[in-house]
RODO-2510 file (C-alpha; in nm, 4 decimals, decimal comma):
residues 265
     n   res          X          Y          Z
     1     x     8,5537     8,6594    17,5598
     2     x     8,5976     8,7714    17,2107
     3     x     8,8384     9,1147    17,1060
     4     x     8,7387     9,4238    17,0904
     5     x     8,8723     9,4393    16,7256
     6     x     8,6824     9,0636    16,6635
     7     x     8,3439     9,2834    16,7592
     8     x     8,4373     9,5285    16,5673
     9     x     8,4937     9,3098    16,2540
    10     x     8,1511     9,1465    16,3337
    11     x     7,9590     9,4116    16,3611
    12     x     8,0904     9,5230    16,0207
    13     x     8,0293     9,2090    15,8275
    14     x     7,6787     9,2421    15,9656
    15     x     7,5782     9,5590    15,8811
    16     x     7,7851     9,4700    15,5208
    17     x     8,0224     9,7705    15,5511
    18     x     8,3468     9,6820    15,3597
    19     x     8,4133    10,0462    15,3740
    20     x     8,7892    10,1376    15,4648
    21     x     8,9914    10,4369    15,3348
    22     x     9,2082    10,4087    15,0409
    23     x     9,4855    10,5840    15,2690
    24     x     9,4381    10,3594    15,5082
    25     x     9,5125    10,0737    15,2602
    26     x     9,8045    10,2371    15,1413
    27     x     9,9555    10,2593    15,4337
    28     x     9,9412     9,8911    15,5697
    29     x    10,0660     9,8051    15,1726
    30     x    10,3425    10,0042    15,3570
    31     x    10,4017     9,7889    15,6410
    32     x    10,3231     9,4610    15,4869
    33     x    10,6025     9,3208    15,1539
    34     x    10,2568     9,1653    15,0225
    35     x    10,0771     9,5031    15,0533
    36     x     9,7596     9,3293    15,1656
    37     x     9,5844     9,3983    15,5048
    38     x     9,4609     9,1282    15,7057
    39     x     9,1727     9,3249    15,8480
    40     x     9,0530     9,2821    15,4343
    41     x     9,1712     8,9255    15,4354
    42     x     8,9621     8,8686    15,7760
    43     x     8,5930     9,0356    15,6035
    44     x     8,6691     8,8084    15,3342
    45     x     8,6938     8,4594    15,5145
    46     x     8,3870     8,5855    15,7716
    47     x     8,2084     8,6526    15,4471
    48     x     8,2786     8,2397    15,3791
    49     x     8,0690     8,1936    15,6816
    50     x     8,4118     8,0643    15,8293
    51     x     8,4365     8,1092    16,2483
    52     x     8,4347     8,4498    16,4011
    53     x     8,6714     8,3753    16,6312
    54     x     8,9643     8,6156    16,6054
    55     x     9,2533     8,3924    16,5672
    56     x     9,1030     8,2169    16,2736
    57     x     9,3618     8,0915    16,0923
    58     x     9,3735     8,3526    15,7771
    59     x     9,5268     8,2193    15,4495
    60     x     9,9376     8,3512    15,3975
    61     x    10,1852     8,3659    15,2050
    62     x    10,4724     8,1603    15,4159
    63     x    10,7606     8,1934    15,1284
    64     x    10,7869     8,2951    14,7853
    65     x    11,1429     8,1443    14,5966
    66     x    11,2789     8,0382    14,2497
    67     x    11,0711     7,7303    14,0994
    68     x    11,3340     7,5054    13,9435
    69     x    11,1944     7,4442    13,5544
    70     x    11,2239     7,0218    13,6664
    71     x    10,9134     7,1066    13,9479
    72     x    10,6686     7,2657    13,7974
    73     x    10,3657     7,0610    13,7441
    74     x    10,1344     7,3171    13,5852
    75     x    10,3348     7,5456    13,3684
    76     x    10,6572     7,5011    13,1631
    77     x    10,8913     7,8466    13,1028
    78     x    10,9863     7,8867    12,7709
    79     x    11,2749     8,0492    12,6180
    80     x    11,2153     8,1609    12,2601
    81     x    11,4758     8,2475    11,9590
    82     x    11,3023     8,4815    11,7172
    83     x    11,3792     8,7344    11,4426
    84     x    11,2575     9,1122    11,4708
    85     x    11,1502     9,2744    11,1719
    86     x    11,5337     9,4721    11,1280
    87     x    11,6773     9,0707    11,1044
    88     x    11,7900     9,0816    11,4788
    89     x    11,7618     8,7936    11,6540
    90     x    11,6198     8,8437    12,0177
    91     x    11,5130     8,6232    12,2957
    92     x    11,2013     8,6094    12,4760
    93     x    11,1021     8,4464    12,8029
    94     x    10,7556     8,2835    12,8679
    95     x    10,5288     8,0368    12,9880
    96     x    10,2825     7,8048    12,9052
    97     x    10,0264     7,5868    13,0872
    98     x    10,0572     7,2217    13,0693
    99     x     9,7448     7,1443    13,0903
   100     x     9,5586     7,2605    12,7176
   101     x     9,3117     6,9788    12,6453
   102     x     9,2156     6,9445    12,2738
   103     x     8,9998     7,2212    12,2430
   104     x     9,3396     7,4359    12,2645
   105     x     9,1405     7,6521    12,4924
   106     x     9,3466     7,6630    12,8408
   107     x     9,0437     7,8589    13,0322
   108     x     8,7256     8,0093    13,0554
   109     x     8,5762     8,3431    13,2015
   110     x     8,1547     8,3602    13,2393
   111     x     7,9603     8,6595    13,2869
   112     x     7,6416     8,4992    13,4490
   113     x     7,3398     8,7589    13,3941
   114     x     7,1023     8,7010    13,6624
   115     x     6,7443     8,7441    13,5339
   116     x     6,3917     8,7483    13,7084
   117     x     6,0189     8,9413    13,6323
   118     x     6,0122     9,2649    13,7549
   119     x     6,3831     9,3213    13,8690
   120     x     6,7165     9,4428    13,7562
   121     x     6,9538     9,2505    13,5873
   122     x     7,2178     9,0855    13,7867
   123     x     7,5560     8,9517    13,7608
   124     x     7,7368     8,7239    14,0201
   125     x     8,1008     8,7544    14,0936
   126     x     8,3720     8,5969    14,3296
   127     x     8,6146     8,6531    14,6018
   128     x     8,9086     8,4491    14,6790
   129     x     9,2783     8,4297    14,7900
   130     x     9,5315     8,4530    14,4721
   131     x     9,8475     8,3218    14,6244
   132     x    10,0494     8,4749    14,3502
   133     x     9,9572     8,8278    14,4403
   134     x     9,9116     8,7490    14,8334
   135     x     9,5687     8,9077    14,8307
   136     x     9,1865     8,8632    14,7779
   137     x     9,0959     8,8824    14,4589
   138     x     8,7376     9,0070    14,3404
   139     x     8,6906     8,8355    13,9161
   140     x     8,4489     8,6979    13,7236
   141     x     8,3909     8,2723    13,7806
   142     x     8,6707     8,0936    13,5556
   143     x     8,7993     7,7622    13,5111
   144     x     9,0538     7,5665    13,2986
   145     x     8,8612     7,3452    13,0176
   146     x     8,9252     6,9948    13,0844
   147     x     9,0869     6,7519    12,8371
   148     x     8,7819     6,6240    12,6202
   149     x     8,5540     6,9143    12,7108
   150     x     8,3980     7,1748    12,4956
   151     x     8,4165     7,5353    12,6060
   152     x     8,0538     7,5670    12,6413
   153     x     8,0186     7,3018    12,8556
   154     x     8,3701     7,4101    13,1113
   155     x     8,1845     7,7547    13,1014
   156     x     7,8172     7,5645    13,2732
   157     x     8,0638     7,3203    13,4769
   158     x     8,2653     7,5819    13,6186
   159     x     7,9968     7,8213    13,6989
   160     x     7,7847     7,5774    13,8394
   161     x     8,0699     7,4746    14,0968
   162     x     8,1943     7,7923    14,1892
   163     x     7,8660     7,9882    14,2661
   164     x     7,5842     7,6721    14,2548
   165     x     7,3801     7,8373    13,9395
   166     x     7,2900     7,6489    13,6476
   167     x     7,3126     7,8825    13,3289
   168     x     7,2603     7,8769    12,9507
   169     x     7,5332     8,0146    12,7164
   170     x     7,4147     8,2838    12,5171
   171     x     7,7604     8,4538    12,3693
   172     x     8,1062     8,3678    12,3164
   173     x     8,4116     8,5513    12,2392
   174     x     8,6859     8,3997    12,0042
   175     x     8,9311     8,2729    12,1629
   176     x     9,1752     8,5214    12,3052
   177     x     9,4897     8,5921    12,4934
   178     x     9,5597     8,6080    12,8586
   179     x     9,8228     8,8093    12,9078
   180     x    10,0702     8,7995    12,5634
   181     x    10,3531     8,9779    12,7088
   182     x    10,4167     8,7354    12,9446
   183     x    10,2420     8,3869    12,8659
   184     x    10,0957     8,1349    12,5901
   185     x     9,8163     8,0976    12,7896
   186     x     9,4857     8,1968    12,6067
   187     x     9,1186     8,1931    12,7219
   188     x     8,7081     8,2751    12,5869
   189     x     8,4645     8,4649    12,7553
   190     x     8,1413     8,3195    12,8086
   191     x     7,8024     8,5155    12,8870
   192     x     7,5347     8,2909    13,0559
   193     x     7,1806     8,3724    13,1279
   194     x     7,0159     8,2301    13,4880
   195     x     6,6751     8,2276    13,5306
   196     x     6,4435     8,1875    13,8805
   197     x     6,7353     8,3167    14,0716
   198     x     6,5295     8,6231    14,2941
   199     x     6,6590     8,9259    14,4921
   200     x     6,7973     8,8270    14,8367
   201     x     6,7108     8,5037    14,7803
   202     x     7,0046     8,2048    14,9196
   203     x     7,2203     8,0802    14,6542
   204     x     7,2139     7,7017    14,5678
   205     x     7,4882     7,5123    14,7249
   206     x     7,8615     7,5661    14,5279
   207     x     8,0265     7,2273    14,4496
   208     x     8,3784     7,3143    14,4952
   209     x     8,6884     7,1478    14,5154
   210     x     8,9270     7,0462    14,8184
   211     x     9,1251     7,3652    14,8689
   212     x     8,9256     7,6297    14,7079
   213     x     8,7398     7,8703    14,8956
   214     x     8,5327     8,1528    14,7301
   215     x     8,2822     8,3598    14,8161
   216     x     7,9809     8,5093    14,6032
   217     x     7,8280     8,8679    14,5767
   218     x     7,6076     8,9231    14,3557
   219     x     7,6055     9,3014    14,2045
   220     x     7,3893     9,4848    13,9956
   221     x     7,5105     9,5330    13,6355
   222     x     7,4157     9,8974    13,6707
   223     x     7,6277     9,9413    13,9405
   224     x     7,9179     9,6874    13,8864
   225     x     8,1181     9,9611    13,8024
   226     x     8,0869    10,1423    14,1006
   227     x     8,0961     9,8487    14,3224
   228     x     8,4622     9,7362    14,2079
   229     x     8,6039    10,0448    14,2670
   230     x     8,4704    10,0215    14,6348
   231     x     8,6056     9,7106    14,6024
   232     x     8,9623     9,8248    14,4907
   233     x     8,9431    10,1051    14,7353
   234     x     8,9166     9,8189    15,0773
   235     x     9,1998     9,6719    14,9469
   236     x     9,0964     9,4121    14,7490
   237     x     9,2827     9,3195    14,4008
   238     x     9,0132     9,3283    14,0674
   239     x     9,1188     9,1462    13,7983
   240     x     9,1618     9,3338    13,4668
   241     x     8,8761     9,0992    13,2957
   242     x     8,6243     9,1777    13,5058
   243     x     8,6730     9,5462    13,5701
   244     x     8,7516     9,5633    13,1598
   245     x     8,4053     9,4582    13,0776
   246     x     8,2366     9,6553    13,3665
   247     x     8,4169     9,9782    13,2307
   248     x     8,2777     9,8849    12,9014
   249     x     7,9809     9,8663    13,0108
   250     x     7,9897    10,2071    13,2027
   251     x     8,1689    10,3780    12,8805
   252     x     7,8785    10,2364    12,6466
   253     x     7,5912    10,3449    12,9607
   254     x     7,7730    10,7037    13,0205
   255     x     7,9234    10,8355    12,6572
   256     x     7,6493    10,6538    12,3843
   257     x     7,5320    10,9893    12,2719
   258     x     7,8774    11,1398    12,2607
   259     x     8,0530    10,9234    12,0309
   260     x     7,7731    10,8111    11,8375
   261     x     7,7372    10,4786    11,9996
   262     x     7,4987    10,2456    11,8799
   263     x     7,3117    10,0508    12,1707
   264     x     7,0597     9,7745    12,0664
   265     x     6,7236     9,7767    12,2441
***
């Protein structure tokens, strides 16, 4: 006979009420060295259409220790000598992927704008489990471009196996840096358009890989901004690109007027 917290948790996921106090987050963070809840980690694999039975297996971090520089497969630490603009030399610590292709691109982001007669504009984002934080992450659909591959075409690839939609590239960004304090690793943002893709309607089929596991919602731009800080507030972790360019678009939406924005019609 199932829990009383496993129909508890169903009748949530039905009724599509991710809804759970910020204090209430903070305080498992408390309890937990991750600082992720597995009530939010259980909504997200139930959301996968994965079994309601309440000992699921949920994913975890086991152990987190040093990675010896000789066993890394995908990245390589660097140490760098350089000169600062007094003449002192310094040392800097960072790290690089090993797998940049030709293109010199190591990734790509998409922004997949969901359009259709008659009804608001719509963007599709994903859920999934980011071992390096030990939580559910909510971002944008991204992908490393493969050796030989143009950007345009990773940015189709990936977004056709991670959420099933077949897009057309419309814009995209220079290339530009992940995270430069820490890493070589660099990256272009890619905004598709998707067309025949209705509201409520069942997304096509995703073609993913063994071992991933990610879940779609798809969001109205309007209120994308809202919706990841709901998002932030259950507990889950929203990566900087996506809310970046969601708070962009809320600036542009809310302050146009004020500081003399110009918005194209």
């Amino acid at each position: 006979m199932p829990s009383y917290l496993h129909l508890r948790l169903r009748a949530h996921f039905h009724r599509h009420t991710f809804r759970y106090s910020l204090a209430n987050y903070r305080a498992a963070s408390r309890a937990s060295s991750r600082g992720f809840t597995s009530t939010a980690l259980r909504l997200h694999a139930m959301a996968q259409d994965q079994p309601l039975s309440a000992n699921a297996p949920l994913p975890r971090i086991d152990r987190v220790s040093p990675l010896p520089a000789d066993q890394a497969r995908w990245i390589q630490f660097q140490k760098i000598d350089w000169t600062d603009q007094t003449g002192k030399p310094r040392v800097w610590e960072a790290a690089a992927r090993t797998t940049r292709g030709a293109s010199g691109v190591d990734a790509v982001a998409m922004c997949a704008l969901l359009l259709g007669p008659g009804q608001p504009t719509r963007t599709i984002i994903v859920k999934q489990f980011r071992p390096a934080l030990g939580a559910v992450c909510v971002e944008f659909p991204a992908g490393l471009v493969d050796g030989g591959e143009s950007v345009e075409d990773a940015a189709v690839r990936e977004l056709r196996e991670e959420t099933g939609l077949k897009g057309r590239v419309v814009q995209m960004t220079p290339v530009v840096a992940s995270d430069p304090g820490m890493s070589t690793a660099n990256m272009q943002f890619a905004v598709l358009e998707v067309e025949g893709v209705g509201m409520g309607e069942e997304l096509p089929k995703q073609e993913l890989e063994e071992g991933e596991f990610i879940e779609r919602v798809v969001v109205e731009v309007d209120g994308l901004y809202e919706r990841l800080k709901g998002f932030a507030e259950e507990g889950f972790v929203v990566d900087a690109r996506l809310f970046h360019w969601a708070a962009g678009v809320q600036f542009a939406k809310v302050n146009a007027r004020r500081y003399g924005l110009t918005v194209a019609d």
